[in-house]
C-alpha positions in Angstrom: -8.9 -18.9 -9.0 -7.2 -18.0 -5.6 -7.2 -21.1 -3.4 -9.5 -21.1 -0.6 -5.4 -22.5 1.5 -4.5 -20.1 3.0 -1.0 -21.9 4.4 2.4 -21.0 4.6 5.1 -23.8 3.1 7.4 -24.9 6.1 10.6 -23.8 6.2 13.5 -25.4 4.1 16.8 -23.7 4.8 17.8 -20.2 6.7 20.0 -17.6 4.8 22.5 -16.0 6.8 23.2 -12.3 5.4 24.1 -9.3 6.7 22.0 -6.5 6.6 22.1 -2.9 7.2 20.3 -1.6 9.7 21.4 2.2 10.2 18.5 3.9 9.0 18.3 7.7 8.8 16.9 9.1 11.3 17.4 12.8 9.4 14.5 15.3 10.6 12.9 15.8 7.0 10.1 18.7 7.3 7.1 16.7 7.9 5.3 17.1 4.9 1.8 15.6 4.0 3.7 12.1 3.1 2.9 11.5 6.4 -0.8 11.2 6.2 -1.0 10.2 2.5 -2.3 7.1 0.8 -2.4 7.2 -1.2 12.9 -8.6 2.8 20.7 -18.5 -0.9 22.9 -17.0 -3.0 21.9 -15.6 -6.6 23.0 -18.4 -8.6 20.4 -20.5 -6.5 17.5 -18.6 -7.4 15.3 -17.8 -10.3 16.2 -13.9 -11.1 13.1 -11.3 -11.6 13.7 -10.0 -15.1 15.4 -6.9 -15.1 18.5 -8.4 -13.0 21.7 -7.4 -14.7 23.7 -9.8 -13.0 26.3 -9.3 -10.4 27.0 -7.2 -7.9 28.7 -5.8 -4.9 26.4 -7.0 -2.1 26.6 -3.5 -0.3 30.1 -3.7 0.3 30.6 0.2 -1.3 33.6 -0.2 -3.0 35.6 1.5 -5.8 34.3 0.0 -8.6 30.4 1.2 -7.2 31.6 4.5 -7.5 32.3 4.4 -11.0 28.5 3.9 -11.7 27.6 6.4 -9.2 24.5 8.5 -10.2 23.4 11.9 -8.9 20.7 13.7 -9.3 20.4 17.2 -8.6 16.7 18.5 -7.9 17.2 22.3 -8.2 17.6 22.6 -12.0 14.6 23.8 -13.3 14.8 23.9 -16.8 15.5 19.9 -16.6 12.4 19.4 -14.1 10.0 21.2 -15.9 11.2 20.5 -19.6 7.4 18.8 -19.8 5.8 21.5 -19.2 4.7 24.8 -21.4 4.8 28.1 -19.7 0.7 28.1 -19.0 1.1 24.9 -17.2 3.9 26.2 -14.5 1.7 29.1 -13.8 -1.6 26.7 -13.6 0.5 25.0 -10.9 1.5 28.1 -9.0 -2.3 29.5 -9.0 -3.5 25.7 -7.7 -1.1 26.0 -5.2 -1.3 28.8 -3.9 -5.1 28.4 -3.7 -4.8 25.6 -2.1 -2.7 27.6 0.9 -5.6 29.8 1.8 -7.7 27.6 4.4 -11.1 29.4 3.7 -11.6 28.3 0.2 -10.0 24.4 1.2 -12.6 24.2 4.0 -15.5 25.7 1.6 -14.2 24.1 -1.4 -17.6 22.1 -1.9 -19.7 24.9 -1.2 -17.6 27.2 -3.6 -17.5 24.8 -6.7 -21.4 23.6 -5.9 -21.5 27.5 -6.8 -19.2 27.6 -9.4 -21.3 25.3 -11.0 -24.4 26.9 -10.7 -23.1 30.5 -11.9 -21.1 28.7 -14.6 -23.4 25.9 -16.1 -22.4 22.0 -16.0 -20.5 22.5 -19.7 -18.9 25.9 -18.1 -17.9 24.9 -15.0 -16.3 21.7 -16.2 -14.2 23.5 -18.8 -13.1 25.2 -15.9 -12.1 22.6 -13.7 -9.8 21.3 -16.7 -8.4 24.8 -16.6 -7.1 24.5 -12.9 -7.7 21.8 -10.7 -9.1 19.2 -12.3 -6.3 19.6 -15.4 -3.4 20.1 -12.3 -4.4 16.4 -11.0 -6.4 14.7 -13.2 -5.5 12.7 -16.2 -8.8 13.0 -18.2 -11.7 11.6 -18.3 -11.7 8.3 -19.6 -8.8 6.2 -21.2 -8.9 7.6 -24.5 -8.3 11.0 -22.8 -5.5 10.2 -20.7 -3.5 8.9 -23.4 -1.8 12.1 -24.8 -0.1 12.9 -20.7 0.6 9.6 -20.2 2.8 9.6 -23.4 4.2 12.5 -22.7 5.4 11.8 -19.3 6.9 8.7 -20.8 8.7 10.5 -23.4 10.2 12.4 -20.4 11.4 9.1 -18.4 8.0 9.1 -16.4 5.6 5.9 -16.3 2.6 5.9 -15.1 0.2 4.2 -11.8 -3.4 3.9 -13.4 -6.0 5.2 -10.6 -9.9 5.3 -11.5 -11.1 7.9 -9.2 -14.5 8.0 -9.3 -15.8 7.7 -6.0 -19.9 7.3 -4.5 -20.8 10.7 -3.4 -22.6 10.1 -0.6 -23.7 11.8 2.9 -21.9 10.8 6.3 -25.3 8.8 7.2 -25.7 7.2 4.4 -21.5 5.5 4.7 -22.2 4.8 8.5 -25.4 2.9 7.4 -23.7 1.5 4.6 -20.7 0.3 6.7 -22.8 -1.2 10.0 -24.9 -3.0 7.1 -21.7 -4.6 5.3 -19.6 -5.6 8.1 -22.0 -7.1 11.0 -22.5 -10.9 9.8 -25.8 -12.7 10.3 -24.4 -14.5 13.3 -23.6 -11.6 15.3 -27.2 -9.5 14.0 -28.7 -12.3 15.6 -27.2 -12.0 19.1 -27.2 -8.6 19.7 -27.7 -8.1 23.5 -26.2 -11.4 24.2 -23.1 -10.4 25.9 -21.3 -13.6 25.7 -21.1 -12.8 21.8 -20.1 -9.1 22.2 -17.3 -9.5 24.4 -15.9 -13.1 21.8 -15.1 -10.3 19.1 -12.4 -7.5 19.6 -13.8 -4.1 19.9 -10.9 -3.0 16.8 -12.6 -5.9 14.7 -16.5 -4.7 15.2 -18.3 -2.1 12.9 -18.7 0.9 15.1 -21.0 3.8 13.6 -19.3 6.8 14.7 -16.6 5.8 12.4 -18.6 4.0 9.8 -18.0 6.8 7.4 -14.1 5.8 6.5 -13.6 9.2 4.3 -13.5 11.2 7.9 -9.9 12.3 8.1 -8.6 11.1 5.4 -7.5 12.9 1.9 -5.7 11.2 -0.7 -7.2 7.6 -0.5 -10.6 6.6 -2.4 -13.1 5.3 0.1 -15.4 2.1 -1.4 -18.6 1.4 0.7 -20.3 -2.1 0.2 -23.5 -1.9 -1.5 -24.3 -5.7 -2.9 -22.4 -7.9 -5.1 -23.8 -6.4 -8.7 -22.0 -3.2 -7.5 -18.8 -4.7 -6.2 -18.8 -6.6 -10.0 -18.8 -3.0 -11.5 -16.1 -2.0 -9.5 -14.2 -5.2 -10.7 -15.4 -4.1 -14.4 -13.6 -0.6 -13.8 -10.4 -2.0 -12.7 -10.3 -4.4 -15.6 -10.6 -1.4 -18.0 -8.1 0.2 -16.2 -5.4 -2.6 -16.8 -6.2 -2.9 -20.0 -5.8 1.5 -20.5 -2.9 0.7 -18.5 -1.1 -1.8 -20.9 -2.8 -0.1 -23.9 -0.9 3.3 -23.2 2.4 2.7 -21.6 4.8 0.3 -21.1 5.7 -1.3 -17.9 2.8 0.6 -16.5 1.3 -0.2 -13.3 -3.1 -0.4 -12.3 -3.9 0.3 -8.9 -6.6 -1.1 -6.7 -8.9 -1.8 -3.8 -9.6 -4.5 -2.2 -12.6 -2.8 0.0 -14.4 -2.7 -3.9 -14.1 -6.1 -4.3 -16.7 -7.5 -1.8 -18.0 -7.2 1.7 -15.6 -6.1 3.8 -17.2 -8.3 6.8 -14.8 -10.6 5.8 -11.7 -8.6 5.9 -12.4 -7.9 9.1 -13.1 -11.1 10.8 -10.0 -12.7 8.8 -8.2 -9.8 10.1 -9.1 -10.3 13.8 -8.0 -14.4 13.1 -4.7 -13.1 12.1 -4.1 -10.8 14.5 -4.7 -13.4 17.2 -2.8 -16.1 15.8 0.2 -14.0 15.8 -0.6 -12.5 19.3 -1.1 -15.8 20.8 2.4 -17.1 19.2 3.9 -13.9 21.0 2.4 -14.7 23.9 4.1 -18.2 24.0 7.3 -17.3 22.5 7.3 -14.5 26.0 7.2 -17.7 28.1 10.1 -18.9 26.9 12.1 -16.0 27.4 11.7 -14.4 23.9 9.8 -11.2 24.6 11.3 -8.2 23.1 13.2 -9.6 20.7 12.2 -8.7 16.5 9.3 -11.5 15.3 11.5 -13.5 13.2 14.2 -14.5 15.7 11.8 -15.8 17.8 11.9 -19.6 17.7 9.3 -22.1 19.7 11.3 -24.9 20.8 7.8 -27.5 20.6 8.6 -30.1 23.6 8.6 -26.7 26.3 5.6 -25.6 24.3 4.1 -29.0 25.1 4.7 -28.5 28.7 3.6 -25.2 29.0 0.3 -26.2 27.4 -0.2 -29.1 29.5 0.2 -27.6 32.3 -2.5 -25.1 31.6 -4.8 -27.9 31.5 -5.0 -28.4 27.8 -5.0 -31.5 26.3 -3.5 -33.3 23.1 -0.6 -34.2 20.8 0.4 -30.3 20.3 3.9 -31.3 19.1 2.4 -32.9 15.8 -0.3 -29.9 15.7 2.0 -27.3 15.7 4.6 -29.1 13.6 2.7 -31.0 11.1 4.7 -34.0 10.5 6.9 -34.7 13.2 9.6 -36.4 10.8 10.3 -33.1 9.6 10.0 -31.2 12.4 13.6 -29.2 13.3 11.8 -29.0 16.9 11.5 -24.8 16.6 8.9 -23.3 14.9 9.2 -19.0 14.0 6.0 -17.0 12.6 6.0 -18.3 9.3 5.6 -21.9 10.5 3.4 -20.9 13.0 1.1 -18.8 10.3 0.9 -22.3 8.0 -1.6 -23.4 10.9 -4.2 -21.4 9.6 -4.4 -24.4 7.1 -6.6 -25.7 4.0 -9.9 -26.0 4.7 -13.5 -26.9 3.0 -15.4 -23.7 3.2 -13.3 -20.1 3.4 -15.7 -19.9 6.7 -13.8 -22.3 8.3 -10.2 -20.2 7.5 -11.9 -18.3 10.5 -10.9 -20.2 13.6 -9.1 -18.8 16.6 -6.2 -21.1 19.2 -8.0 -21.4 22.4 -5.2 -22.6 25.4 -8.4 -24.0 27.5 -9.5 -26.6 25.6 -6.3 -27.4 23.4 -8.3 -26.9 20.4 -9.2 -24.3 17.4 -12.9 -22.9 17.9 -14.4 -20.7 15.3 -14.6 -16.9 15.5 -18.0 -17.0 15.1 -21.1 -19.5 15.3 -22.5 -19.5 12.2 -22.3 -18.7 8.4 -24.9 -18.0 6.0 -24.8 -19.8 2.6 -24.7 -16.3 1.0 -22.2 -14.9 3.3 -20.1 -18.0 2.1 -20.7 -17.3 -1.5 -19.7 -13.3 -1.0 -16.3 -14.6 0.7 -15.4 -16.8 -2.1 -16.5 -13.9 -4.7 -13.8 -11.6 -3.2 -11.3 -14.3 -4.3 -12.4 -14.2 -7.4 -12.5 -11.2 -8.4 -9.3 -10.7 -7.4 -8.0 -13.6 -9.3 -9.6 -12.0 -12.7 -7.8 -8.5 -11.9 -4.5 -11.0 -11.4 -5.0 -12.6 -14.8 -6.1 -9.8 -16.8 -2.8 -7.9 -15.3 -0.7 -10.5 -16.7 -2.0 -10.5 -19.8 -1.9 -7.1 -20.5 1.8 -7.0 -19.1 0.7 -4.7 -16.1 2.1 -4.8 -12.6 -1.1 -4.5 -9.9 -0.8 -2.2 -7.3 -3.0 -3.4 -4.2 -3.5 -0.3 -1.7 -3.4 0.0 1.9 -6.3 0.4 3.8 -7.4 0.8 7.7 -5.9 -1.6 10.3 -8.8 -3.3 11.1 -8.9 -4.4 7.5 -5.1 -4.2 6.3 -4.3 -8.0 7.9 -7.2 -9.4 5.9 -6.0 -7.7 2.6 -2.3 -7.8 3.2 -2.2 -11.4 3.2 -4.4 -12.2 0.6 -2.3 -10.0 -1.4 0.6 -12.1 -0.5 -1.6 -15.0 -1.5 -1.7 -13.8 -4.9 1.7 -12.8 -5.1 2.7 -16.6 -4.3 0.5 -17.7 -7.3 1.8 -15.0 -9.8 5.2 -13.3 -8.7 6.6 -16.5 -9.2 8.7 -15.2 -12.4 8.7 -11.8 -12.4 6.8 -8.8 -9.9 3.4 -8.6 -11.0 1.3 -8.4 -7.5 2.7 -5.3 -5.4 1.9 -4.9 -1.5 1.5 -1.6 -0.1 3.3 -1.1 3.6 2.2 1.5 5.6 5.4 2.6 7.3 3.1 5.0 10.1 2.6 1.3 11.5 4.4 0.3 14.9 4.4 -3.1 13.1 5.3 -2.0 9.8 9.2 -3.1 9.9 7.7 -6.9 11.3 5.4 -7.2 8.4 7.7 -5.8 6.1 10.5 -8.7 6.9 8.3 -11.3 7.5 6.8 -10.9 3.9 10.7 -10.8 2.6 11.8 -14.0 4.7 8.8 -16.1 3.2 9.4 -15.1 -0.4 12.6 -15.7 0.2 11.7 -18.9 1.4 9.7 -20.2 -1.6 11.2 -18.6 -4.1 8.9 -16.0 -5.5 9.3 -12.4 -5.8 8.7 -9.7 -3.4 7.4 -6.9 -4.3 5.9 -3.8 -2.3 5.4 -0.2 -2.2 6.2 2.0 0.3 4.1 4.7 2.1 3.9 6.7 5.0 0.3 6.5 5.2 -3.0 8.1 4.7 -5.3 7.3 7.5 -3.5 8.3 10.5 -5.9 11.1 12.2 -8.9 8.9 11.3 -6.9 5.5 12.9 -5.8 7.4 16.2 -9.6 8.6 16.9 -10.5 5.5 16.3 -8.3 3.5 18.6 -8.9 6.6 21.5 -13.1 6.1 21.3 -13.4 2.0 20.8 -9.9 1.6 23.9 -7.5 -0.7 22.1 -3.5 0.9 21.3 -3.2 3.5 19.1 -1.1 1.4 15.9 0.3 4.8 14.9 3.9 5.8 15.4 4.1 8.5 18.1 5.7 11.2 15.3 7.0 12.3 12.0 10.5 11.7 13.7 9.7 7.5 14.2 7.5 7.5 11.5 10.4 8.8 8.9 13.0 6.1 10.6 10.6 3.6 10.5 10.0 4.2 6.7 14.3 4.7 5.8 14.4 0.8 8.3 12.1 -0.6 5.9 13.2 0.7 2.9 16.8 -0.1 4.0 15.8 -3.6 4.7 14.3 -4.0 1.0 17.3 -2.9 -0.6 19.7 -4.6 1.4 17.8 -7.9 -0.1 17.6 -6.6 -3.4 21.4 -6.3 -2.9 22.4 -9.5 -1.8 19.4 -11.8 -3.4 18.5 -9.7 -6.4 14.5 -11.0 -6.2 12.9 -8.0 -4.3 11.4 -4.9 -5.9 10.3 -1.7 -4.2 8.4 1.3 -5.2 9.0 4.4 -2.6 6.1 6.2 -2.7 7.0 9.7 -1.3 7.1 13.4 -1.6 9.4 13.7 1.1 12.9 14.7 -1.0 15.7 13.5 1.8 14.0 10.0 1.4 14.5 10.0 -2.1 18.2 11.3 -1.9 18.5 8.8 1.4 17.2 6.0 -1.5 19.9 7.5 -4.1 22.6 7.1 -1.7 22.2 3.4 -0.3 21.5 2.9 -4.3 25.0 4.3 -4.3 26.5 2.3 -1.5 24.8 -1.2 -2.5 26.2 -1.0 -6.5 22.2 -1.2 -7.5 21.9 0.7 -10.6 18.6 2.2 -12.0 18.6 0.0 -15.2 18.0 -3.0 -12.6 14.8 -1.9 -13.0 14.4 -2.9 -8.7 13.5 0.5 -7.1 11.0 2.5 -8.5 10.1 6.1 -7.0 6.1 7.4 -7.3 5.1 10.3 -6.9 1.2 11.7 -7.4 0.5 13.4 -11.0 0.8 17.2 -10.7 3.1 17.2 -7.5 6.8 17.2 -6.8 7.7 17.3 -10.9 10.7 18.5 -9.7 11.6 14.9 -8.1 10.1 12.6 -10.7 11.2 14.4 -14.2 15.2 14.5 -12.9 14.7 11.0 -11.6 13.3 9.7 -15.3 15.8 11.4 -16.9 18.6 10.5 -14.7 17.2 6.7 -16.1 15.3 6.0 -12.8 12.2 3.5 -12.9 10.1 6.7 -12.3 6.5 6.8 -11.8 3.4 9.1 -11.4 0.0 8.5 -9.6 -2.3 9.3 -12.4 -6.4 9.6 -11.2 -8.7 10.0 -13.9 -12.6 10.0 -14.4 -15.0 12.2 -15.4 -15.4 15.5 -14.1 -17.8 15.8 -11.8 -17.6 12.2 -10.4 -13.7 13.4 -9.4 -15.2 16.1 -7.3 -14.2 14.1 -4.1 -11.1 13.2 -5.1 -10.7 16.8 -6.2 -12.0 18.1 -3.0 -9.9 15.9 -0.7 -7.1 16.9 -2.8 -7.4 20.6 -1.9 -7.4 19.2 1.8 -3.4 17.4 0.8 -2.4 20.4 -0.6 -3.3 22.9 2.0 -0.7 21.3 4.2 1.8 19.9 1.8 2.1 23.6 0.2 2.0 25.0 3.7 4.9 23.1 5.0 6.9 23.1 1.9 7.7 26.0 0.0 10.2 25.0 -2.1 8.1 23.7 -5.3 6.3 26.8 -5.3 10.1 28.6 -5.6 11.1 26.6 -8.0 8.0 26.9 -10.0 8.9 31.1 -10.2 12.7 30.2 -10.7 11.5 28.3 -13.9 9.2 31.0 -15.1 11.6 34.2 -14.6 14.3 32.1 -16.2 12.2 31.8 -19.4 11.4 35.4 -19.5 14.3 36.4 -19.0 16.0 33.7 -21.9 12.8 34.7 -24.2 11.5 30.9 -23.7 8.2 31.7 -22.3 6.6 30.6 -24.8 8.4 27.3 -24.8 6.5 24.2 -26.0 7.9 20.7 -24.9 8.7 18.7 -27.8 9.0 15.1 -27.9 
């Protein structure tokens, strides 16, 4: 099981390397990518599997050039070799569909018709006919297995996503959420203001934005019920691993950490987080370090000790910011600063704020039920089952991102898992949002620490998916909108992180990265520092993803170019897919909108087999 220590290890020596840090700041079409869901030498460390050995640390010379790779997107036949002629026109009718905005906004009313005029068994067969067959594996493992084959036979592995999602109305989700995430404590002192104004607006259920699905299209939306349900949900992931290992090889299982208990405590963990870290900025300003990126700011202790004391606080804060003083370098940076958050009794007790006043740590809140403890530790475990079935069935775990007021909570206890089982090889993955202000901060700080303790980093990354829904949010409650201002600073954050990652992979050889994008100047910006860093795709390092019935024309030239290559597969029956299916009309409106180019490639592909007397082509493999 997860540990109930939550603590960072203390640092033990600092790498020096140099990094890139010239990330593109190429204007790509903003395409939907930007509201979708869904960083010691190598002979010092244990390697990842997968590591060929050595290589030219980003230095870009001739030798790299002789393993160069290219790979051109605008041949057709290769990028639709997987697909028969009725498929490529299925994907230019779904497409085009999707363009037209009166049928994507009525796109419940019209199939809640369809399925009257059609019968359950007709309208279903239609659905797989369209639609459902476009993005949807099948409907249960068994059914999936025939694509998922095939895409492998054609260089593509595949991301196993159970997408059956509670269909439910908007009252019933803001009920659901005000029920789930306002502890006992806080129920009880309603209209005690001293209470309301302890917790942070960001960090408190709100009801106008208790329904999480509102703006959002690609990510599946979990709402607590009770722990039975969230044991279900832990059930379904299992059986997804297990399809996952049972159908491909290397495959990864994707999951959510809002399914696996109440998400009360992902939020208040979240808000303890958050304050730790802003409390350590807010000291490291005193002493002249405001400004400058999180992990070159150092505390020296003895001015901290001054500073403190002369705010009236009392106590040895040397040895409680240090630990032992022996080994105390007399700096501390974030990481040592996060190990304060230390090993405690009861997970309740993990949530404890700094106050300056009194020199002391005082809980975030007064009181916790016995059953609000048990639900905590629950969360844990579930987690540590899905962990330990995932290595058992050789799959990799994909944890997803979810809203900032939870993605602290889940980001670290998805680090705290990938201390306990990354430790050979990548099996935990961390999705970064890169829409984040903070994104490139959490994205280095998570590298320096595995870096530190010797485990392997591993993350995928995204633009993200909840970006109208977060800046609503932050506008109606009055904290900072966490959002990037644009596509422009969005798309440079993502090329700084992804540049960071690969610059590590470089030079340690014990970081992996998925980029999980649509956009096609990221992948070719990926491709080139590839290039430039001598990292070659049999490394098996950088993976691409791409969701399953979009952008073929990326992932098939990538697999068969020999790229780690993978697709976001969904499956579940039919009519429990409808709002994945329906939210997916919503992504397409504006991805198909804003990029043409899929759609003309689609129509090169079918006049070229016309023309060559291949349309009826069948793939064989």
């Amino acid at each position: 099981m997860i540990k109930n220590k939550l603590i960072f290890a203390k640092k033990k020596t600092k790498t020096e390397t140099t990094r890139s840090t010239s990330a593109s700041t190429s204007a790509a079409h903003p395409d939907q990518d930007v509201s979708r869901s869904r960083t010691e030498d190598d002979s010092a460390r244990p390697e990842c599997p997968g590591h060929t050995g050595q290589r030219n640390g980003g230095s870009g010379t001739a030798s790299t050039a002789v393993n160069e790779i290219s790979v051109d997107f605008e041949q057709t036949q290769e990028a639709y070799k997987s697909k028969d002629s009725l498929e490529l026109l299925r994907s230019l009718v779904v497409f085009k569909l999707c363009s037209y905005d009166f049928l994507v906004d009525k796109n419940k009313e019209i199939m809640d018709l369809g399925r009257k005029v059609l019968g359950r068994r007709g309208f279903d067969q239609f659905m797989k006919m369209t639609f459902y067959g476009q993005f949807v594996a099948g409907e249960d493992h068994r059914a999936i297995k025939p694509l998922i084959q095939k895409n492998q036979a054609f260089g593509v592995g595949s991301v196993l996503d159970y997408s059956v999602e509670e269909d439910i109305s908007q009252e019933e989700a803001e009920q659901k959420e005000m029920d789930s995430c306002v502890s006992a404590a806080e129920k009880q002192s309603i209209g005690k203001q001293a209470c309301q104004d302890h917790r942070e607006r960001k960090y408190k259920a709100h009801k106008q934005f208790g329904d999480r699905r509102g703006g959002v299209t690609a990510a599946r939306t979990y709402f607590y019920a009770d722990e039975a349900k969230c044991d279900q949900h832990m059930e379904t992931f299992i059986k997804c691993i297990k399809a996952s290992g049972g159908s491909s090889m290397d495959g990864f299982s994707a999951i959510k950490m809002t399914a696996l208990g109440r998400p009360q405590f992902l939020l208040q963990f979240s808000e303890v987080l958050v304050k730790w870290r802003r409390f350590f900025n807010f000291l490291a300003a005193q002493q002249g370090q405001d400004g400058m990126e999180a992990l070159e700011q150092r505390l020296e202790l003895k001015q901290l000790q001054e500073f403190l004391t002369k705010l009236g606080a009392k106590g040895d804060f040397y040895g409680w910011f240090s630990g032992r003083k022996a080994e105390s370098s007399g700096t501390i940076d974030m990481l040592d600063w996060n190990s304060l958050i230390d090993d405690r009794t009861k997970i309740s007790d993990l949530l404890v704020v700094p106050n300056v006043e009194l020199g002391e740590l005082e809980p975030l809140l007064g009181t916790f039920t016995s059953e609000e403890e048990k639900q905590m530790k629950r969360m844990l475990q579930r987690m540590d089952v899905l962990a330990k079935y995932a290595v058992e069935n050789g799959v990799r775990l994909m944890v997803d991102a979810e809203q900032t007021y939870f993605q602290p909570a889940i980001s670290r206890l998805t680090l705290e898992m990938q201390r306990l089982y990354n430790k050979e090889k990548p099996v935990i993955f961390n999705t970064f949002q890169c829409y984040l202000k903070e994104a490139y901060d959490n994205v280095t700080m998570d590298v320096e620490l595995s870096r530190r303790e010797g485990w392997c980093f591993a993350a995928k990354l995204v633009r993200g998916a909840y970006m109208y829904q977060e800046r609503e949010r932050a506008k109606e409650i009055g904290y900072e909108d966490p959002i990037n201002p644009d596509y422009e600073s969005t798309n440079w954050m993502y090329h700084r992180c992804l540049d960071y990652v690969l610059d590590e992979i470089a030079l340690n050889g014990n970081a992996n990265v998925m980029v999980a994008s649509h956009n096609e100047d990221t992948v070719k910006h990926t491709l080139r520092r590839m290039n430039e860093l001598g990292l070659l795709p049999t490394e098996n390092k950088v993976y691409f993803g791409q969701l399953l019935g979009m952008c073929d024309q990326i992932s098939f030239p990538l697999g068969q170019a020999g790229f780690p290559v993978y697709k976001y597969v969904p499956y579940g029956p039919v009519n429990e897919v409808m709002p994945y299916l329906s939210r997916r009309a919503q992504e397409n409106r504006g991805f198909m909108k804003g990029a043409q180019k899929e759609r003309e490639l689609l129509w090169k592909e079918l006049k070229r087999r016309v023309a060559s007397g291949d349309l009826l082509y069948r793939p064989a493999y």
